[in-house]
C-alpha positions in Angstrom: 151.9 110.9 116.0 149.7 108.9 118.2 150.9 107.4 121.4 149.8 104.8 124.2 147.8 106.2 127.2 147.9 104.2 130.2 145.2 104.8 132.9 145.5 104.5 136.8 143.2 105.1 139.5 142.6 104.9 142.7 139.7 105.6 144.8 139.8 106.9 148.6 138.5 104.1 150.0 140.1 101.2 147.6 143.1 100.4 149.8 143.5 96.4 148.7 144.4 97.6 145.0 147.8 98.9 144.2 149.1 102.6 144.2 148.3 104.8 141.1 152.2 104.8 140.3 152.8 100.6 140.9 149.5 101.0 138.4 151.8 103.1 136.0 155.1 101.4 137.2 153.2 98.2 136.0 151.7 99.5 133.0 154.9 101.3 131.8 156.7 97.6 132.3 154.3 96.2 129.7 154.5 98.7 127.2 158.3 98.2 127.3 158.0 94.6 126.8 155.2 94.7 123.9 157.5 97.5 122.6 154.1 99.6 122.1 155.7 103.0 121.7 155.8 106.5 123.2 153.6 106.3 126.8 151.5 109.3 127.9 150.4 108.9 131.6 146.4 109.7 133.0 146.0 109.1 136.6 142.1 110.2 138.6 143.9 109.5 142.4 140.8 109.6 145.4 138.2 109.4 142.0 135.4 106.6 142.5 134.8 104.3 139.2 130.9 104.4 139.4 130.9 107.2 137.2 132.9 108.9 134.5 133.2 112.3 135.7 137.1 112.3 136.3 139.3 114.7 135.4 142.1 112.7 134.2 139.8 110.5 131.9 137.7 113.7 130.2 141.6 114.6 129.1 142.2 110.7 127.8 138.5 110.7 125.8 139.4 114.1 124.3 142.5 112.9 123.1 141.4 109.7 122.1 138.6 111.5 120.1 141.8 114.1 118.8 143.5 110.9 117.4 146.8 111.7 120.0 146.0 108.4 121.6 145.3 105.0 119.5 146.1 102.5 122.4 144.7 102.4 125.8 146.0 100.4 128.6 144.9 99.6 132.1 145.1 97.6 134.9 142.3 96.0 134.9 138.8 96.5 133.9 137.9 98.1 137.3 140.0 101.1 137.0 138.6 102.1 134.2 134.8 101.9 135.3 133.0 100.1 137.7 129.5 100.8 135.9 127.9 98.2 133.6 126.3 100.6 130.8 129.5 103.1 130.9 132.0 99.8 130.0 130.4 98.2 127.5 129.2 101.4 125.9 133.3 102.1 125.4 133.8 98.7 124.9 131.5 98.0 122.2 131.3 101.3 120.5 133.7 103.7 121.4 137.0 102.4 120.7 136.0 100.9 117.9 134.7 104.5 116.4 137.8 105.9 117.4 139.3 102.7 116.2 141.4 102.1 119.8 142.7 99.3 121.2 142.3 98.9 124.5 144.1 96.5 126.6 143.2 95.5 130.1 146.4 93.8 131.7 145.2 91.7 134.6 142.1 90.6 132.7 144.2 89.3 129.8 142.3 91.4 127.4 143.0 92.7 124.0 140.3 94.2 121.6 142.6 93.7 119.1 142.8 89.6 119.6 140.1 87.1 120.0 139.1 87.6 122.7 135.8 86.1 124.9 133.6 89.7 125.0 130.7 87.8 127.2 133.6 87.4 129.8 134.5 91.0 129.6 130.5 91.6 130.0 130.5 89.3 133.2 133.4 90.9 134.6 131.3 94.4 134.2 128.6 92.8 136.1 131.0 91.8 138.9 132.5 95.2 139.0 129.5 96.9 139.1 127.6 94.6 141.8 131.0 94.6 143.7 130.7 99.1 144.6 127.1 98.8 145.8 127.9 95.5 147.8 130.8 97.5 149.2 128.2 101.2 149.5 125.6 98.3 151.8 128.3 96.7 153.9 130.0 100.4 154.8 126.4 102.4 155.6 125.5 98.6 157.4 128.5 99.2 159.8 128.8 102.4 160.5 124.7 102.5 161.5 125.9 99.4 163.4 128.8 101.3 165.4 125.9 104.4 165.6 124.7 102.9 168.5 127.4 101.3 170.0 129.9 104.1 170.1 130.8 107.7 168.8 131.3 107.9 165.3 133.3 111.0 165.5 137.8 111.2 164.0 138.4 113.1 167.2 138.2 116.8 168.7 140.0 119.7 170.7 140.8 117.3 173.4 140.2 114.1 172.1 142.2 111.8 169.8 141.4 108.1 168.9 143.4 104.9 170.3 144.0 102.0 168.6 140.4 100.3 168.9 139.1 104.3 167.1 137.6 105.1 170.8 138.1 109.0 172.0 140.4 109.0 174.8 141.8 112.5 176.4 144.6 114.5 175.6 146.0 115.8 178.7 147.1 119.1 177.2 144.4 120.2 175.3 141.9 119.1 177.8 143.2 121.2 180.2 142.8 124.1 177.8 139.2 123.2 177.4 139.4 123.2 181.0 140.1 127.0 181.1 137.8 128.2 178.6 134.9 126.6 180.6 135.9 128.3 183.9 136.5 131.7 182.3 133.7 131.2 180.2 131.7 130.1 183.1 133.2 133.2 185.4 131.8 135.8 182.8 134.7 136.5 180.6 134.4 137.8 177.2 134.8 135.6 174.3 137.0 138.1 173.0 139.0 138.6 176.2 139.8 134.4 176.1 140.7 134.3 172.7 143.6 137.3 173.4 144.7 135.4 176.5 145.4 131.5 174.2 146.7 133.7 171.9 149.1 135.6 173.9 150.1 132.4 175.6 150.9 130.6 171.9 148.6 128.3 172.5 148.0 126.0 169.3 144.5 126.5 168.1 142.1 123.7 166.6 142.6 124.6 163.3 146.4 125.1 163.9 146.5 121.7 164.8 144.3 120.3 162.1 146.2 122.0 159.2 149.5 122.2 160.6 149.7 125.8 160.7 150.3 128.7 162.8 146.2 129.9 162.9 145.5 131.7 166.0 142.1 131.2 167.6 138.9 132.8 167.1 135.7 133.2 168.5 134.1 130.6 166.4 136.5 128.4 167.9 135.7 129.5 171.4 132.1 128.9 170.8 132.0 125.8 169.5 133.8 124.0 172.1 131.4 126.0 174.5 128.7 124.7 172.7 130.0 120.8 173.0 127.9 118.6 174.8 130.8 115.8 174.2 132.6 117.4 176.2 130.8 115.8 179.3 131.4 111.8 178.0 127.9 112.1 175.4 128.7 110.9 171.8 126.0 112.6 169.5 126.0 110.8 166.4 124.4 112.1 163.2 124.7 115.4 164.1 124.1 116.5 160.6 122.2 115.6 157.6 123.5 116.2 154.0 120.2 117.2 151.9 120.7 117.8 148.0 124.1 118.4 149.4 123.9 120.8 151.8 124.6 120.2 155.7 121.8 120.9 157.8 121.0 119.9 161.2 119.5 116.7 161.9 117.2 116.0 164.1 116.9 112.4 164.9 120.4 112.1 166.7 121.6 109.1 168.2 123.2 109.8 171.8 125.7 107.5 173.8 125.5 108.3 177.8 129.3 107.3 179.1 130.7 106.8 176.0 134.2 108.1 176.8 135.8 109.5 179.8 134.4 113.5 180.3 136.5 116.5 180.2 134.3 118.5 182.2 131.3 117.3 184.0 127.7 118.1 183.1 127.0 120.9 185.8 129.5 122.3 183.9 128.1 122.3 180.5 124.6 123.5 181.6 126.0 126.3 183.4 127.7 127.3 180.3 124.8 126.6 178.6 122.7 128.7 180.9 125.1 131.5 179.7 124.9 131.4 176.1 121.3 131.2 175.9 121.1 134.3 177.5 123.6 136.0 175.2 121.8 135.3 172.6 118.5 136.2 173.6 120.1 139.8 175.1 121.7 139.9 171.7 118.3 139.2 170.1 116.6 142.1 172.7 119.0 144.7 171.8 119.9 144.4 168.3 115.7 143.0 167.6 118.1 140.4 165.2 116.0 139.7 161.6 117.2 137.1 158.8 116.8 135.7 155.8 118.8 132.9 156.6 119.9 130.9 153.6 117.9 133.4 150.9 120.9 135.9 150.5 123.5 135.1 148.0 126.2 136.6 146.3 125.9 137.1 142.7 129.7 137.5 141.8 130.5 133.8 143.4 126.9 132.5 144.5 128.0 132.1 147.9 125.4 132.5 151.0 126.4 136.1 152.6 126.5 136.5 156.0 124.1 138.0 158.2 126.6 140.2 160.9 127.0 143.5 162.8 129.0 146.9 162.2 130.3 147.8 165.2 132.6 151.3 166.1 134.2 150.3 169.5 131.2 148.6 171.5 128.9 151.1 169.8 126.4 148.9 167.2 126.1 150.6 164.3 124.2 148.6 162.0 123.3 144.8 160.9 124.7 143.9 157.3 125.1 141.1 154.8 128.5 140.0 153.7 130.1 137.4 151.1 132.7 135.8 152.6 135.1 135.6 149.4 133.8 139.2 147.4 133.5 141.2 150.4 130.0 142.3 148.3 127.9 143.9 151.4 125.2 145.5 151.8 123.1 146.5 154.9 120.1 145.0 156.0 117.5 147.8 156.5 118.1 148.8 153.3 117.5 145.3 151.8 114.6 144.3 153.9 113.0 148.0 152.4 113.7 147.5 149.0 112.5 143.9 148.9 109.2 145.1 150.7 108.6 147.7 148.1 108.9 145.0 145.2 106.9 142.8 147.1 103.9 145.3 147.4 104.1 146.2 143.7 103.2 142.7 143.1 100.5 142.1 145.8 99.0 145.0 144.4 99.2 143.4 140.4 98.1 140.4 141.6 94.7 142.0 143.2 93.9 143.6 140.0 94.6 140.6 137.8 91.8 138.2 137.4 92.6 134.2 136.6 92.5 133.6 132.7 89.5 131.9 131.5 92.1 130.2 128.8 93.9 128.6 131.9 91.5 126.0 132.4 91.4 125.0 128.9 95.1 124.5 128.9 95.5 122.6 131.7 94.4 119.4 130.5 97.2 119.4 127.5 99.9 119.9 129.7 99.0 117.0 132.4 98.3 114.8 128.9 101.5 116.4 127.5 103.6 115.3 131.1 102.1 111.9 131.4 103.4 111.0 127.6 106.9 112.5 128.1 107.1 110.5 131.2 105.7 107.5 129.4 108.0 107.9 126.6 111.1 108.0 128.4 110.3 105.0 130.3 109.7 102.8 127.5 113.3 104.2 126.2 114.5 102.9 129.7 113.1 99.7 128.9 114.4 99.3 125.3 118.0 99.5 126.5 116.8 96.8 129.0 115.0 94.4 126.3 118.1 95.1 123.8 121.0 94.2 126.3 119.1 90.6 127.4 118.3 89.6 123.4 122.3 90.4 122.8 123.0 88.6 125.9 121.0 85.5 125.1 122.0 85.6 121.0 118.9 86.4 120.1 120.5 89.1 118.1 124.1 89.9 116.3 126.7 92.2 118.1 125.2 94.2 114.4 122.1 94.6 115.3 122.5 95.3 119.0 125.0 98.3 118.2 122.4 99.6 115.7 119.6 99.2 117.7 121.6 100.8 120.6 122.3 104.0 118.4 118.9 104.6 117.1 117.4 104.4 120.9 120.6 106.8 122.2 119.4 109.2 119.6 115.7 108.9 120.8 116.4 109.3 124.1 118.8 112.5 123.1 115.4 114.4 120.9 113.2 113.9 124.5 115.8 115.0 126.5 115.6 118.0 124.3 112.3 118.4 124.4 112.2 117.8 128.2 114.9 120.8 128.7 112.9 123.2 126.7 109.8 123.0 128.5 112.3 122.9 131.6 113.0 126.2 130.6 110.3 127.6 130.4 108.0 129.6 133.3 106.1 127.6 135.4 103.0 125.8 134.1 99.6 127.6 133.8 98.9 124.6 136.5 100.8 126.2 138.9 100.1 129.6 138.0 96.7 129.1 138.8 96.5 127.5 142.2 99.8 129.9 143.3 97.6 132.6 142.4 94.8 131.3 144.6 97.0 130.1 147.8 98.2 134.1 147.5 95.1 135.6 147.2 93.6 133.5 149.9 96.4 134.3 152.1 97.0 137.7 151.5 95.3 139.2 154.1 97.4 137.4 156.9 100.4 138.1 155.5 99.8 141.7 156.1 100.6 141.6 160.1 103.5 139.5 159.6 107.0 141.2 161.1 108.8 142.8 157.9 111.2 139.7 157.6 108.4 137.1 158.2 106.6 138.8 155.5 109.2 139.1 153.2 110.0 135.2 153.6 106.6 134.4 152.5 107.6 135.4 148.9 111.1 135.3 148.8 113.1 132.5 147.9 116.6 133.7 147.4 117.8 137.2 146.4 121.1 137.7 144.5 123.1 141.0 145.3 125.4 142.8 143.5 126.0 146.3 145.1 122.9 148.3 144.7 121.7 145.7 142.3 119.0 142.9 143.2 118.3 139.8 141.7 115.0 138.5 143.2 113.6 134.8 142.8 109.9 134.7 144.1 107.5 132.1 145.5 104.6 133.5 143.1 105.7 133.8 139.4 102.3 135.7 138.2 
């Protein structure tokens, strides 16, 4: 039997619209007063509406497609999407595949009544223009604020008042107090983090997740290693990059931003002393590592790079996943991974570039440049299609047809695109890797054993004794 879904959501930063359940409370209401039958409830809470990747609405379009739900209600046109191409598309084909009505409440729209489709198109446009409007004006002010004042929610020590400016709390700054002078004095991290601990004293993560988390020595060192602490907002600290964090490097700093917890003296003298920690932990332990190349294979997490220690005795340096415990020490990885990597230099030496290489180079780039053409024309047809339908040039007919036959165009490329995708690197790129390695060969030879491994390595994905290795060179 099918039954009416009604849709809500919210996204985290959309606080003018109503509450996911006044959205249901509302929608339930007008299915009880159309008398539209048996309600089944979808609601994406904190999901934006510029795409459709949203759990809640993947489970509606599977059972819409199932034939549990033959009426769709929402709000109003935004909650469903906020995207141009992604509305009409259900709009105009869709529902009426899946023969669904769909009802949008505050927009007074019924695909099952007469209704004016070139105002359901203009309120698409709206929607659509309204998110990156919104995306300008938020990045606008908060590169504004940048250089006014610290961007930062707050820290061990620091809350925000009412105008979002850090201001001290007494407590906790007097903690941070404490770990500067013992730090300063030459305690061990280890010896302060027993001492808060033994004292009960809440740690930063205790606080944040309102928990009883005892304090570490990741905690100790970070607010060691807080300039902010000493009244200098850093801004843009970090930089996401195909999302991943990594430092950035064009910071913005703020001298007197807010009132210091401990002065600068301060912070260089502890400064002083964790620079030389490290580089006595550097002299002693003669510290080597692939940083960011060794994953895990079970969960395809980055393992860490850390010491086995017996007491104070160092034993050994080892990698570690974080979640699978999967660990194995780094000797024996740097050894194994040298080996494979000489097996290769020394097949590369031997081989000799294929004549045939040459000759097949000038298909591919003619083979690339008409993909690439291809798909843009596509591009351009769903352009040229959605202005002739706009301006009645063509019927609603002709535009739906024309539509299909360009979806399935674009689907065959995409095909075709994947496949070569999959395939080994071009003979292009065979050809001048093989050169920059032969040419540099030679002077990779008297790198350190972890230098030289990073010249060919680009990840490595471990599994006990087992090694999955993803080169530079693919000869």
């Amino acid at each position: 039997m099918s039954m009416v879904g009604i849709y809500a959501r919210l996204s985290v930063d959309d606080k003018s619209s109503l509450s996911c359940q006044n959205q249901i409370e509302q929608l339930r209401e007008f299915c009880f007063l159309k008398n539209l039958g048996q309600v089944k409830e979808y609601i994406d809470d904190g999901y934006s509406g510029k795409n459709m990747e949203r759990p809640a609405l993947k489970s509606l379009i599977t059972d819409i497609e199932n034939g549990t739900i033959n009426t769709l209600l929402v709000k109003d046109l935004s909650r469903f999407s906020r995207n141009l191409l992604d509305a009409m598309y259900f709009i105009e084909e869709f529902f009426k595949k899946y023969k669904t009505r769909f009802i949008s409440v505050n927009d007074n729209y019924d695909s099952f009544l007469e209704n004016d489709e070139y105002e359901v198109v203009i309120r698409c446009f709206i929607n659509e223009y309204y998110i990156k409007d919104c995306s300008k004006k938020i990045k606008s002010v908060i590169a504004n604020k940048a250089n006014r004042q610290s961007l930062s929610t707050g820290f061990y020590g620091y809350v925000l008042d009412e105008n979002k400016k850090l201001v001290i709390h007494p407590e906790r700054a007097e903690i941070v107090r404490y770990i500067y002078d013992e730090y300063i004095a030459g305690k061990s991290i280890n010896s302060i983090v027993s001492a808060l601990n033994e004292k009960k004293i809440p740690s930063p993560r205790a606080i944040r997740y309102r928990k009883e988390l005892l304090w570490t020595n990741q905690s100790i060192h970070s607010i060691v290693a807080n300039e902010e602490y000493t009244g200098v907002a850093i801004n843009y600290k970090n930089v996401s990059i195909n999302f991943k964090e990594l430092k950035n490097k064009d910071t913005v700093r703020i001298e007197n931003d807010h009132e210091p917890i401990i002065s600068k003296e301060i912070f260089t003298l502890a400064e002083a002393r964790r620079n030389k920690t490290i580089l006595a932990t550097q002299k002693k332990h003669d510290i080597e590592k692939l940083c960011g190349r060794v994953y895990c294979l079970n969960c395809n997490r980055s393992m860490i790079f850390s010491y086995e220690k017996k007491g104070n005795n160092f034993l050994y340096q080892t990698y570690t996943c974080p979640i699978c415990k999967n660990k194995i020490k780094a000797k024996n990885l740097y050894s194994i991974l040298e080996e494979d990597i000489k097996k290769i230099t020394n097949r590369a030496k031997e081989s000799s570039s294929d004549k045939l290489l040459k000759k097949k180079l000038r298909s591919i780039l003619e083979n690339k440049l008409a993909l690439d053409k291809e798909m843009k024309d596509i591009q351009l047809s769903y352009k040229f299609i959605f202005e002739s339908y706009m301006l009645g040039k063509i019927t609603q007919e002709s535009y739906l047809s024309q539509i299909e036959s360009i979806k399935q165009k674009e689907k065959d490329l995409n095909e075709v695109i994947s496949k070569n995708l999959q395939n080994q690197k071009s003979e292009e790129q065979i050809l001048s890797e093989y050169k920059v390695f032969l040419k540099n060969i030679k002077q990779y030879a008297n790198l350190p054993q972890v230098e030289y491994i990073k010249q060919f390595i680009e990840k490595v994905h471990i599994k006990g004794n087992y090694l999955y290795i993803s080169y530079k060179y693919h000869f």
